[in-house]
C-alpha positions in Angstrom: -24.9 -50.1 -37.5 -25.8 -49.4 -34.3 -30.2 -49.4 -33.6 -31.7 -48.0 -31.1 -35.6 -48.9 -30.2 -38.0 -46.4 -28.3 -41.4 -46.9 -27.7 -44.0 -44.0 -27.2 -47.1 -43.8 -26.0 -47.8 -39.8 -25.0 -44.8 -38.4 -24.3 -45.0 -35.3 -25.9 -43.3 -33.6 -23.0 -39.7 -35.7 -23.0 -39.6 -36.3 -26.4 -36.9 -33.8 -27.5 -35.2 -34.0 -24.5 -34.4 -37.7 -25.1 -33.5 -37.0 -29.0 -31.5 -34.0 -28.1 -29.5 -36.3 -25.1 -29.6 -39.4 -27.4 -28.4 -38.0 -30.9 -24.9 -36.5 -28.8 -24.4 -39.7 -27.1 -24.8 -41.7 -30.5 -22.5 -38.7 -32.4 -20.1 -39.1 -29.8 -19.9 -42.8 -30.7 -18.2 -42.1 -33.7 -20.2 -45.2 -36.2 -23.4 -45.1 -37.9 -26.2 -45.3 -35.7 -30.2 -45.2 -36.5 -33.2 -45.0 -33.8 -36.5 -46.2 -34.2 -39.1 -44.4 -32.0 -42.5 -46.6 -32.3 -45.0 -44.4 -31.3 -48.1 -47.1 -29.7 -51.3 -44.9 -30.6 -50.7 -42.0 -28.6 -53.1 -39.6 -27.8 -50.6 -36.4 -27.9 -48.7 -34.6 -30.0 -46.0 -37.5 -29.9 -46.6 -38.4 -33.5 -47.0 -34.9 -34.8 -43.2 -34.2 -33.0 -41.7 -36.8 -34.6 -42.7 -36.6 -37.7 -41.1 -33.5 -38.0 -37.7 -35.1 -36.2 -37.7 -37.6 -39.1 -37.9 -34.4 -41.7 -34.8 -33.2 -40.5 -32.5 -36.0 -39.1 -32.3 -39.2 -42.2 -31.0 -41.1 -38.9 -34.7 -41.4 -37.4 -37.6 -43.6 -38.2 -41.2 -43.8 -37.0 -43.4 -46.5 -36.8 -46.9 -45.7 -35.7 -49.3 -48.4 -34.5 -53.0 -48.3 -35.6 -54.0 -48.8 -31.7 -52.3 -49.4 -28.0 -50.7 -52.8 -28.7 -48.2 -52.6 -25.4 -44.7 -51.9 -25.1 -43.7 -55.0 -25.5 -45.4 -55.6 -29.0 -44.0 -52.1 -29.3 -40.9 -52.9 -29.1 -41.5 -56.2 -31.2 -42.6 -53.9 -34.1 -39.3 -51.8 -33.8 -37.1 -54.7 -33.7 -38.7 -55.6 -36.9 -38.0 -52.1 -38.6 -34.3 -52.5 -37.4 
């Protein structure tokens, strides 16, 4: 299985964009895929938007940190979810 790791922090704005242009590139792949958005404490709707992504698409997972860790522990913690 393919995993694909995205950290967020406030990007409200390009977050469907980015699953909309992700989720027909992974499709087009043709094998199982999952992506793991780690949303690092953002102040935005970013959480809110998707939360309601993971409702509707079984491929998607969210893990939200308690506070702004950095993308680099961000990514860190979506390694470990993969």
């Amino acid at each position: 299985m393919l995993s694909v790791v995205i950290p967020v922090h406030n990007e409200e704005a390009a977050l469907l964009p980015l699953y909309d242009r992700l989720t027909a590139v992974l499709e087009g792949l043709g094998r199982p895929y999952e992506v793991v958005f780690v949303d690092d404490a953002s102040t935005d709707r970013s959480f809110e938007l998707l939360a309601n992504l993971v409702e509707t698409d079984a491929r998607l997972r969210v893990v939200r940190l308690r506070r702004n860790f950095g993308q680099t522990a961000a990514l860190s913690a979506g390694f470990d979810e993969a």
